[in-house]
C-alpha positions as CSV (number, residue, x, y, z in Angstrom):
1,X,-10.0,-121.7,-39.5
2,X,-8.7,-117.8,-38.4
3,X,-5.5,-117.0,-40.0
4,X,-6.1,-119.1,-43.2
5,X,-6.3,-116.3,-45.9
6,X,-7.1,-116.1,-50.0
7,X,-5.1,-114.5,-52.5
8,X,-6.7,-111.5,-53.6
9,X,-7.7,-113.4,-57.2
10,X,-8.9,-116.0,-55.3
11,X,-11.4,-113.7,-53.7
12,X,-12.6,-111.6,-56.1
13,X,-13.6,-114.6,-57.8
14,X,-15.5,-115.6,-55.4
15,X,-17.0,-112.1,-55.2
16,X,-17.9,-111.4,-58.6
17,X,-18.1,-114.9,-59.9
18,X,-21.2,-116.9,-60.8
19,X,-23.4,-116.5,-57.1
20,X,-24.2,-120.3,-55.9
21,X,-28.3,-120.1,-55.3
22,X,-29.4,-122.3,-52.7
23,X,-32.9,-123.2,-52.5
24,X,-34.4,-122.6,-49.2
25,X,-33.8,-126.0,-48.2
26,X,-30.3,-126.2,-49.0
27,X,-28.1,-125.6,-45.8
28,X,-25.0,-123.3,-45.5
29,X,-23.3,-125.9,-42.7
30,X,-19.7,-125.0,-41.9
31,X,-17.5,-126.0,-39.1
32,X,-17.8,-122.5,-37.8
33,X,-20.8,-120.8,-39.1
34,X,-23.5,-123.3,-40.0
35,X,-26.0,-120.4,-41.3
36,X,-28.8,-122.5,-43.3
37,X,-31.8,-121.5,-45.4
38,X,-34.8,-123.7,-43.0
39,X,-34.8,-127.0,-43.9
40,X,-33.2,-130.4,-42.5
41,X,-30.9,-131.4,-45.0
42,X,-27.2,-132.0,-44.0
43,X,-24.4,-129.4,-45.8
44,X,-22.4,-130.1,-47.8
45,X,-18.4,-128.9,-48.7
46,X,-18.3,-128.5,-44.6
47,X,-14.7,-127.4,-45.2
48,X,-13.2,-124.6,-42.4
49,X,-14.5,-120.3,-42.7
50,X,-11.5,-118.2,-43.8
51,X,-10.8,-114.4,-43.7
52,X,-9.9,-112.7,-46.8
53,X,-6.8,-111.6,-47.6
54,X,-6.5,-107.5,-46.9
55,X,-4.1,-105.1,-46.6
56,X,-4.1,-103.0,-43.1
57,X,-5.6,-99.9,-44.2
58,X,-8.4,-101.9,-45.9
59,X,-8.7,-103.7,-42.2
60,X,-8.8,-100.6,-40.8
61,X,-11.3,-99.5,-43.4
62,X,-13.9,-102.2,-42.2
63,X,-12.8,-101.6,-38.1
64,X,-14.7,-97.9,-39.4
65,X,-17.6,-98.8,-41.3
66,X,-20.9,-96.7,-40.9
67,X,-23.5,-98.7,-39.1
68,X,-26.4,-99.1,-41.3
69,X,-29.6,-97.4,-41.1
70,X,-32.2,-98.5,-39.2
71,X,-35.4,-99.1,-40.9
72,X,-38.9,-100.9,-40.8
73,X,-38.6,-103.6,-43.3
74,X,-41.1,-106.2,-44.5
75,X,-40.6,-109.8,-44.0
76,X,-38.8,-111.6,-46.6
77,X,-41.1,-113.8,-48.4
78,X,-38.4,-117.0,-47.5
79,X,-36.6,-117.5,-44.3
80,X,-39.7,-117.1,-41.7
81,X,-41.6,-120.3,-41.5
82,X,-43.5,-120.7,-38.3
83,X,-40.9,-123.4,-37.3
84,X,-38.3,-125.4,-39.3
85,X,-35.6,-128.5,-38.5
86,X,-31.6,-128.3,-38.6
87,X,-30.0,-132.0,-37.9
88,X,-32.9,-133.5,-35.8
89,X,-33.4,-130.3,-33.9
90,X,-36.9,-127.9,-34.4
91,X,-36.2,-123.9,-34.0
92,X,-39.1,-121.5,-33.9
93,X,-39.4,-118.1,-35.6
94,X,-40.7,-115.3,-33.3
95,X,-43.7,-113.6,-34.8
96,X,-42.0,-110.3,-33.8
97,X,-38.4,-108.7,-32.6
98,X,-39.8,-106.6,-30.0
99,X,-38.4,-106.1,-26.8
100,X,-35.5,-108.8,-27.6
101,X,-32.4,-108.6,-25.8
102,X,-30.0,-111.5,-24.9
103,X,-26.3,-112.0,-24.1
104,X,-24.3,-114.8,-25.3
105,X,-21.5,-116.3,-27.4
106,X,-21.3,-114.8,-31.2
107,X,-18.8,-116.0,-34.2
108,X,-18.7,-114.6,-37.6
109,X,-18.6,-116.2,-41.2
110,X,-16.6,-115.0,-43.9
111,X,-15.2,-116.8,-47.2
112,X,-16.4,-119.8,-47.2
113,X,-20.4,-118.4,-47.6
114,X,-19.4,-115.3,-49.5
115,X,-21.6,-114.9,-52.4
116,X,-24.2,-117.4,-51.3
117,X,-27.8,-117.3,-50.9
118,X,-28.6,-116.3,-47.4
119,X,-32.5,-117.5,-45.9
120,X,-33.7,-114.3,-47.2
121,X,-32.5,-114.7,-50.0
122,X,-30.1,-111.8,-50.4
123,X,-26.3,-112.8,-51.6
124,X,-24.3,-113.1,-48.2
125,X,-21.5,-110.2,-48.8
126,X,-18.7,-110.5,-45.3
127,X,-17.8,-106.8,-46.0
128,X,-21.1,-105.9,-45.2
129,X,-22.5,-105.6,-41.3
130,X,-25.1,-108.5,-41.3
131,X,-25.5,-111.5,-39.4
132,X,-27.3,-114.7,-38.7
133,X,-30.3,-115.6,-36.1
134,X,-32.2,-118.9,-35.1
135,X,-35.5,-117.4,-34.3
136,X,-35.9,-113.7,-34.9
137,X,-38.1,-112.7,-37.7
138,X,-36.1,-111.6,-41.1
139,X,-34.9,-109.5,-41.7
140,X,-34.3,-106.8,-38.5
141,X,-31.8,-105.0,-37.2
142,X,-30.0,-105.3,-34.0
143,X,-27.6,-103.6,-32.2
144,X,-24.5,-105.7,-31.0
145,X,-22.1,-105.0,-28.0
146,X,-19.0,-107.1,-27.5
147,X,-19.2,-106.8,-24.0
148,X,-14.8,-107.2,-23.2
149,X,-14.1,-104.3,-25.1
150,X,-17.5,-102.2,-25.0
151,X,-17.6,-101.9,-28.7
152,X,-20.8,-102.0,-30.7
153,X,-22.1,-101.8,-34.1
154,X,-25.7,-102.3,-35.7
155,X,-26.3,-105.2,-38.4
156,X,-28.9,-106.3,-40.1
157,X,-30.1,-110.0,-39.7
158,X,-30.8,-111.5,-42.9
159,X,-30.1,-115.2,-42.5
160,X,-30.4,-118.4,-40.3
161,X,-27.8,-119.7,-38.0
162,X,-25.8,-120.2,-36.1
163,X,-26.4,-123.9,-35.0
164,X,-24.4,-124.9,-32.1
165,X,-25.9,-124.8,-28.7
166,X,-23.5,-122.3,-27.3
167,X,-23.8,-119.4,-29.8
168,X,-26.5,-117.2,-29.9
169,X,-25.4,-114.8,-32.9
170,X,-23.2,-115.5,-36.3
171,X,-21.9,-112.0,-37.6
172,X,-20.5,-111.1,-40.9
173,X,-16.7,-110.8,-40.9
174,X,-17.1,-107.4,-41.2
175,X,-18.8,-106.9,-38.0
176,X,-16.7,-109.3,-36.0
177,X,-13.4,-106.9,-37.4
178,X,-15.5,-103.8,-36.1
179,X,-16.0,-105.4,-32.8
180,X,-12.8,-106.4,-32.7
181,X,-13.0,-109.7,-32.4
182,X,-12.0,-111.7,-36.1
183,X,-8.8,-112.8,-34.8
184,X,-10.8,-114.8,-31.7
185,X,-12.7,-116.1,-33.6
186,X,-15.9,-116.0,-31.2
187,X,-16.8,-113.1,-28.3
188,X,-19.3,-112.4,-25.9
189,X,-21.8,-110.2,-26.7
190,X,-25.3,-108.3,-25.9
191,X,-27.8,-108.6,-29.1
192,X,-30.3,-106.0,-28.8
193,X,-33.2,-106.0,-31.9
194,X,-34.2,-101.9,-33.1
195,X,-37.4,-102.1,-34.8
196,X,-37.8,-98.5,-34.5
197,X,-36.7,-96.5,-37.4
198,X,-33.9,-93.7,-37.1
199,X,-34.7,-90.4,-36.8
200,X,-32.8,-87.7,-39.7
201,X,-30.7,-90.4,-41.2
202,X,-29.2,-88.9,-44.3
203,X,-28.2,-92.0,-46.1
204,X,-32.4,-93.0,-46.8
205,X,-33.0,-89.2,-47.4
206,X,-32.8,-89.8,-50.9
207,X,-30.0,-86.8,-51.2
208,X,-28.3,-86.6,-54.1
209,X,-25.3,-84.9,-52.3
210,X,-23.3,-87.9,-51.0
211,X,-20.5,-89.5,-52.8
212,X,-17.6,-92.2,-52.4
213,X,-13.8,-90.9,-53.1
214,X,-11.6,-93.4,-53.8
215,X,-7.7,-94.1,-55.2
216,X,-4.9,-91.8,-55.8
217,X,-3.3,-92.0,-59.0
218,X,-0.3,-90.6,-60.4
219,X,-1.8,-90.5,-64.4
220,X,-5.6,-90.1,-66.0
221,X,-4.6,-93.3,-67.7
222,X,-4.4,-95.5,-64.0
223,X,-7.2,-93.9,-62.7
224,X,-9.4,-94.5,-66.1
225,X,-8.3,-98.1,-65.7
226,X,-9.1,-98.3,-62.3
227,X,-12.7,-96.8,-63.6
228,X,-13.3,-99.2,-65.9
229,X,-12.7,-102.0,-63.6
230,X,-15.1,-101.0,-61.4
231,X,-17.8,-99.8,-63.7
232,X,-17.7,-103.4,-65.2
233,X,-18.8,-104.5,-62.1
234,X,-21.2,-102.8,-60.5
235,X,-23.8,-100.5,-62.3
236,X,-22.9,-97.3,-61.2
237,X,-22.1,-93.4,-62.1
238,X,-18.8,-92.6,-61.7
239,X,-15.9,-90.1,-63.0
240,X,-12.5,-88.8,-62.3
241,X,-11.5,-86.0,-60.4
242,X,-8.2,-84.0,-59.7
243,X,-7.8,-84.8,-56.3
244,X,-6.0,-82.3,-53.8
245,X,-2.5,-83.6,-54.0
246,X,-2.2,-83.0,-57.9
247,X,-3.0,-86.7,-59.1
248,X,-6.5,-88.5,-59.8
249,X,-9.1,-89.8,-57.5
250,X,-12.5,-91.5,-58.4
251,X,-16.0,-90.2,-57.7
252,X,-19.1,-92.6,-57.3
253,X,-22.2,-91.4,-56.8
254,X,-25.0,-90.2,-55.8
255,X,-25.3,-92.4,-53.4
256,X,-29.3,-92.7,-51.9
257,X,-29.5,-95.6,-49.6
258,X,-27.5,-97.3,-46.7
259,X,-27.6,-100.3,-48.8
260,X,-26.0,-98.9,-51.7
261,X,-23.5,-97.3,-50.2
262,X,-22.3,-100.5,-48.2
263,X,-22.2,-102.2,-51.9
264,X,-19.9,-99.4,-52.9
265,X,-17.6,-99.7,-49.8
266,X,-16.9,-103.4,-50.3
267,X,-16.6,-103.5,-54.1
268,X,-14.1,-100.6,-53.9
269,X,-12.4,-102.6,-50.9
270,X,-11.9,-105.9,-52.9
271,X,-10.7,-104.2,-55.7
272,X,-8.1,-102.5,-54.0
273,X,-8.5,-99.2,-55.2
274,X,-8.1,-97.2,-52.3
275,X,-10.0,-96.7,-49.2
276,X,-13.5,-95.0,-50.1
277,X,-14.3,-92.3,-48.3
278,X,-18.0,-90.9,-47.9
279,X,-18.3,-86.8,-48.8
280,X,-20.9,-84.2,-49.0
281,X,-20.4,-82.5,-52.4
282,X,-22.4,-79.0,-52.4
């Protein structure tokens, strides 16, 4: 499956095309993944994961992402039955995510489930840091430590999976490329769940102050372009700006919430308008 790549129309359509809803009892199987809603039925289109197709710096980009905030969030009204059945085998949801901590083997799921309905019923986005879990209670956040190289990151579980025997944890690609390990394919790692909200975090402050910079454009007329592209996607205030160097840049913002911003990072990522950069404007 790793090293199989998309051309970069092929995966903006899948980012911005029609999202595939799956009812809670339709299974997101995969040879690699096999995150499902919570019900018994068999997938189907069990074709291999892929990567995307992205330049270095936009690689790079996602090795750097800003680990979400952590905060108390409510249940989700689908993905957390008392119990539910995947191919003959029945898999119990905790009632709560305290005190978990386990070590294990994680993989990651990119392409193939992009846009899809995870169990909670938000769209599965691989740029984001997110990941799948048999049994603990959706969604939460955990902290997770690939424990060859000591790197870590925080994501926020939000779907179902994986289902093999030997994995404990499926990640978005996104936080397998900031752990370092997308190329592997799989990595073993420490899964820690925080259900205790984070102190001062300015991205749930509700500031009005933060902003993503993006591109660097020669004319007003590329940039504009570039603009419009994006605005067509994604509702969203945004502008040009002179930038430093003498050409044009793009402004978006305010930005208010960890979730937003992360929506901002990956649209400007798959639209290849430069790498987005998070300021403080005063």
């Amino acid at each position: 499956m790793l090293g199989h790549q998309v051309r970069f129309h092929q995966k903006l359509r899948s980012f911005f095309g029609t999202i595939t809803g799956l009812t809670l009892n339709a299974l997101l199987g995969g040879l690699l993944a096999g995150c499902v809603g919570v019900s018994g039925q068999l997938p189907t289109g069990t074709g291999a994961d892929r990567a995307p197709s992205l330049t270095k710096g936009q690689q790079d980009a996602l090795a750097q992402a800003p680990d979400p905030v952590v905060s108390s969030l409510p249940k989700s009204k689908t993905g957390n039955p008392d119990q539910y059945e995947v191919w003959g085998k029945t898999y119990r949801v905790s009632a709560s995510a305290e005190g978990y901590l386990e070590e294990g083997i994680a993989s990651w799921y990119g392409a193939k489930f992009h846009g899809r309905r995870t169990s909670s019923g938000e769209p599965f986005d691989m740029y984001r840091l997110t990941a799948a879990h048999r049994s603990l209670p959706i969604p939460v956040f955990a902290r997770v430590t690939n424990l060859h190289n000591g790197r870590s990151t925080i994501v926020k579980i939000n779907d179902r999976g994986p289902f093999h025997d030997d994995r404990i944890i499926d990640l978005s690609y996104a936080a397998a490329v900031k752990l370092g390990f997308a190329d592997a394919g799989t990595a073993r790692v420490r899964v820690e769940a925080l259900t205790q909200p984070q102190q001062g975090a300015p991205l749930d402050a509700d500031s009005d102050a933060l902003y993503y910079h993006a591109g660097s454009f020669e004319t007003a007329e590329e940039a504009q372009n570039a603009l419009q592209q994006m605005l067509s996607l994604e509702t969203v205030s945004g502008q040009i700006v002179v930038s430093a160097s003498g050409g044009f840049a793009l402004r978006f913002g305010p930005v208010s919430s960890s979730a937003k911003s992360e929506r901002l990072r990956a649209l400007l990522l798959t639209l290849d308008i430069g790498l987005p950069k998070l300021v403080l404007r005063r």
